[in-house]
N, C-alpha and C positions, 0 to 999 in steps of 0.2 A: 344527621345525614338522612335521616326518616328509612319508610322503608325500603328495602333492596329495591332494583327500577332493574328493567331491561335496556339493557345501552345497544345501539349501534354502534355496529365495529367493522373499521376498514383497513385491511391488509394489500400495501399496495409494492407491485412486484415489478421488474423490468420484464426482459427477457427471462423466463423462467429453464430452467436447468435439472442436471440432476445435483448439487450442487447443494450440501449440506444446509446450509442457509435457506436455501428456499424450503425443503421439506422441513427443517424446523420451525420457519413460521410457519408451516401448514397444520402441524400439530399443533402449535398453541394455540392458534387460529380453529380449529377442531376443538378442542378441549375448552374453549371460550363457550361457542355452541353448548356444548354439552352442559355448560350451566344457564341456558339458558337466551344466551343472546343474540342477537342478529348480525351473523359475519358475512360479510364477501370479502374474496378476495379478489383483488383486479391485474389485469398483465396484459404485456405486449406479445403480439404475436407469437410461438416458441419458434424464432429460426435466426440463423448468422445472416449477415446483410451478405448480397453478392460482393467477391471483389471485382477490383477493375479486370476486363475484356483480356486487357496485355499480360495481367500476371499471368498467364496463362496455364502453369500446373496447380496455383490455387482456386484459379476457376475454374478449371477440370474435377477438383477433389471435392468443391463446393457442388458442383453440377452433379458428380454422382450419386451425392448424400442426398441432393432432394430428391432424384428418385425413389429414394427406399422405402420400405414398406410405413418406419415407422421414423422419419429420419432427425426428429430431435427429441427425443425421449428426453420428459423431465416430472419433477414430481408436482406439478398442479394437472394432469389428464384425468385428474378424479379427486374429488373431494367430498365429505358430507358439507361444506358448508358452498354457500352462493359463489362459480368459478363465474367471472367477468374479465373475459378476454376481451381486449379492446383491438379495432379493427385498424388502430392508425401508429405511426412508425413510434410517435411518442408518446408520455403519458399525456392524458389531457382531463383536468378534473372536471371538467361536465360531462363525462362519461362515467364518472362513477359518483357511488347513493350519496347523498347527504348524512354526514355521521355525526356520532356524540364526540368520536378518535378515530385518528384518523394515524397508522402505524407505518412508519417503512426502514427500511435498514440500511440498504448500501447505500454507501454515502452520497453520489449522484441521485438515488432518488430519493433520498432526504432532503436535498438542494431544492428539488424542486418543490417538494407536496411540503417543505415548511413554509410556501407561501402560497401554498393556496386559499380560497374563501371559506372565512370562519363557516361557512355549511358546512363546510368538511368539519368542525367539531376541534376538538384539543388536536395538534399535533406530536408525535411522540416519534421518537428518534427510538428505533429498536437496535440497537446497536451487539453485531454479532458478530463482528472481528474488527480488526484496525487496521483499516485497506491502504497504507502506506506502501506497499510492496510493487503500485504500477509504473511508478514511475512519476506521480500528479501529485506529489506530495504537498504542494501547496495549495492546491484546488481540496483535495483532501481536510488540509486544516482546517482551509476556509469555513467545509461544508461542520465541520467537527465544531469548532466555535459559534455556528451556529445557535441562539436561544431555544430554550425550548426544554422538558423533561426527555430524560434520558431513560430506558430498558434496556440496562448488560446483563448478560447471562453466565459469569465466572468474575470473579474477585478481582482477576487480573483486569478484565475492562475495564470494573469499576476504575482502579487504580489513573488507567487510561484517560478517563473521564475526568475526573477529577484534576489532572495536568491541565487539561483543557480549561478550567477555570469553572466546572459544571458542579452541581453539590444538589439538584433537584433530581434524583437517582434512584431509581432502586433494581438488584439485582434478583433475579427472576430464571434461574437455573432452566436448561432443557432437561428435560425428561427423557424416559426410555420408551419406544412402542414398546410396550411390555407386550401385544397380542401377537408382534413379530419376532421380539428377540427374547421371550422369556425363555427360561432353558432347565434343565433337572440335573441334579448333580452327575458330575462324571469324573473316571479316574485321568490320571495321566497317559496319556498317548506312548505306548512303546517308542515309536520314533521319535527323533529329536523335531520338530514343527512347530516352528515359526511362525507370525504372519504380522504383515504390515500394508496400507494404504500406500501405492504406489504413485506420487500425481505431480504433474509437471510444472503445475507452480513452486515458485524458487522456495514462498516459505513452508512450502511443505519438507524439504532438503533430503528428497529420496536419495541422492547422491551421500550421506553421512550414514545411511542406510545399507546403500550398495555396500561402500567399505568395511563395515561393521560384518555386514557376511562375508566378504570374503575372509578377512580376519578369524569369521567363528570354521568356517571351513576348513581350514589348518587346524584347528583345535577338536573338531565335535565330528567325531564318523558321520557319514547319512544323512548328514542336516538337508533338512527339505526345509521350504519358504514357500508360503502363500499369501500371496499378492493381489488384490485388487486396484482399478484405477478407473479412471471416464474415458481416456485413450490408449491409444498404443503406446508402448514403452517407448522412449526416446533412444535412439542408437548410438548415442553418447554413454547413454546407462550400461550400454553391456554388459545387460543381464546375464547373472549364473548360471551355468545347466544346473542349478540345483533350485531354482524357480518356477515354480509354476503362476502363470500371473494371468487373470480373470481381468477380461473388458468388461466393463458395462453389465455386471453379472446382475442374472434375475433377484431383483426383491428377496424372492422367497429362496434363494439361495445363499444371500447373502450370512445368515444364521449357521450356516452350515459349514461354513469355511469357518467362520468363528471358533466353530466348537470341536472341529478337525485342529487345531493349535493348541499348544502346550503354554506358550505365550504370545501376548499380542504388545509389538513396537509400535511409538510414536514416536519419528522421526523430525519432527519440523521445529522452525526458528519461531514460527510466531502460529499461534490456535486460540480464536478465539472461546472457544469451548472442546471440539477435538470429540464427534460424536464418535466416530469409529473407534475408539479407546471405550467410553460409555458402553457402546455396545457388547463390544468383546467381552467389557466387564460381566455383563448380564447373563452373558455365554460361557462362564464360569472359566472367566479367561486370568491368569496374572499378566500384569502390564509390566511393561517398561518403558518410558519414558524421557522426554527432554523436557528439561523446565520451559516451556513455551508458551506460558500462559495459563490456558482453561485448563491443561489436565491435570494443573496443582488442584485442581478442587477436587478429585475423583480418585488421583494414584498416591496412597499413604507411604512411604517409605518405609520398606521390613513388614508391611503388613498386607497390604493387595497388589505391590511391584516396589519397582525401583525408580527413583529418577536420576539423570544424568543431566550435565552442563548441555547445553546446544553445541551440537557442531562437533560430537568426543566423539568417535566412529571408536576408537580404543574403549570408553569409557561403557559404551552403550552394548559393546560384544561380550564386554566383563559382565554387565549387569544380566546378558538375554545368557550367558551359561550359568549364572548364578540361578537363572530359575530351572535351567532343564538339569541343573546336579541336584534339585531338590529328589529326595527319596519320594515314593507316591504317599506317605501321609505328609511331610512335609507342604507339597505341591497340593496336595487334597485340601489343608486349610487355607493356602494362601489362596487356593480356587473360588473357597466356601467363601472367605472374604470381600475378593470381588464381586461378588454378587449381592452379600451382602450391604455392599457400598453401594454397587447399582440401584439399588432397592429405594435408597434415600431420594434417587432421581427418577417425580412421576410426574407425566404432563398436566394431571386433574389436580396435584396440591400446586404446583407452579400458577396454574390458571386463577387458582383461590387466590393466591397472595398478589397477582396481578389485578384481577377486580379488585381485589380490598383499594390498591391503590390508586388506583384510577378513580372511584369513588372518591377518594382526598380528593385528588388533584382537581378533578369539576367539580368540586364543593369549592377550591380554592380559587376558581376564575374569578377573573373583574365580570360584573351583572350584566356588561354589552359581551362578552365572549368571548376576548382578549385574553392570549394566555397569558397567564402572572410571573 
């Protein structure tokens, strides 16, 4: 392979968000840098398209959002590495560098940048959930059958990939911002406090969430819940007066809610990795969980949480009392645990194992630049 090389690297993004997915390519992307090599990342403008004139309370609600100060907050507004916002509705690769790799994730924009010009470098599918859930389920496969080396970040993708007929893989775990969520030991919260990621995508399934507290409500004096989400609650949800629930809460707050929780729930059908779980971990949180995918690789059962079937709202209020009846050394280790587990997940050993690989795989091109 000779010696180490500095690669060009391009992380190519749609509409950026605050939307887990996106700031975790930002960190690997970051973490890339940091050994050394040349990243931008590229995007479309951050804003929702107008609707049509006649809907007229969605064009109302879209019209007062651009006025705001700051009105699509997402996490490319800063970065250490090269931001390349592109000025036109789509992606377009002669606006962005000539690379060695050339990485994207959601499945539409994998569709596109798997055919762009070999300048662009090796192509690589970073694959961070399994976006069947919109309804394009056959545009979907399409884009999944795709050729091409694949980047999952949990065992479960892998799994994912491998249906698809893929076996050129390797899996490449997200990390922790350790310099935002690290946290020092703490005891158990007197009150009974909860916390779960509130979000109105169906496989997030906050609704198996709601039921689960009201269940534990009847059971648990004073139970309080803290909730975060990117919108308002849906009024279908008919949240608890025993809720407290955070929009769009500051970055540097989010650590903090964490660590106000006695445990943290994940609630959803399908998580390609489940950072908010991660996190909590870090925040000397016990989990509880639904088998969904990514957080089998982080929530041990009996040792840093519990997991539950998808969809048990019964199952899941058993498991969220079985952590707040722990006594405080009980809860104190299954804490130390968590974190301990978080510990295993850092964006700088990820970013190693990723270069390692990528080094194969442009060793393994055909001599014209054709991926193998």
């Amino acid at each position: 392979m000779g010696d180490r090389r500095i690669l060009r690297l391009n992380w190519i993004e749609g509409r950026p968000t605050l939307s887990g997915g996106i700031k975790s390519n930002r960190l690997i992307a970051e973490a890339m840098q940091r050994r050394g090599h040349e990243v931008t990342t590229s995007f479309l403008t951050p804003a929702h398209r107008w609707p049509k004139p006649w809907r007229v309370r969605t064009f109302l609600k879209r019209l007062k959002r651009s006025l705001a100060s700051n009105p699509f907050p997402h996490h490319l507004e800063r970065s250490t590495v090269n931001l390349n916002q592109m000025p036109t509705r789509e992606l377009d690769s002669r606006l962005v560098p000539d690379a060695d790799v050339t990485f994207a994730s959601w499945w539409q924009v994998w569709d596109q940048v798997s055919r762009w010009p070999a300048s662009k470098g090796l192509k690589v599918h970073y694959v961070r959930h399994h976006e069947i859930h919109g309804g394009e389920r056959s545009a979907v496969d399409a884009a999944y059958l795709i050729p091409g080396p694949r980047v999952v970040i949990s065992s479960w993708l892998g799994s994912v990939i491998r249906d698809y007929g893929h076996d050129k893989m390797i899996r490449v775990p997200n990390g922790v911002d350790w310099a935002q969520f690290d946290s020092d030991e703490r005891e158990k919260a007197a009150e009974p406090i909860i916390g779960m990621l509130m979000g109105a995508e169906s496989f997030k399934d906050t609704p198996a969430g709601i039921r689960a507290i009201r269940i534990l409500q009847k059971r648990v004096p004073g139970l309080k819940v803290i909730a975060f989400g990117k919108r308002p609650p849906l009024a279908e949800w008919d949240l608890p007066e025993c809720v407290e629930y955070h929009q769009s809460p500051a970055q540097d707050q989010i650590p903090k809610l964490y660590q106000r929780a006695n445990c943290w729930v994940i609630t959803s059908s399908a998580e390609g990795f489940g950072m908010p779980g991660i996190e909590a971990a870090a925040s000397h949180c016990p989990l509880v969980s639904t088998r969904c995918g990514g957080p089998e690789d982080f929530v041990r059962e009996g040792e840093n949480g519990f997991m539950i079937d998808v969809g048990d709202s019964e199952a899941m209020a058993d498991a969220i009392e079985r952590v707040l009846d722990l006594d405080k050394d009980a809860w104190k280790k299954m804490s130390q645990a968590s974190y301990r587990i978080a510990r295993e997940f850092d964006w700088d050993r990820s970013a190693e194992k990723l270069e390692a690989q990528l080094y194969q795989w442009l060793d393994e091109q055909e001599p014209d630049g054709a991926q193998a």
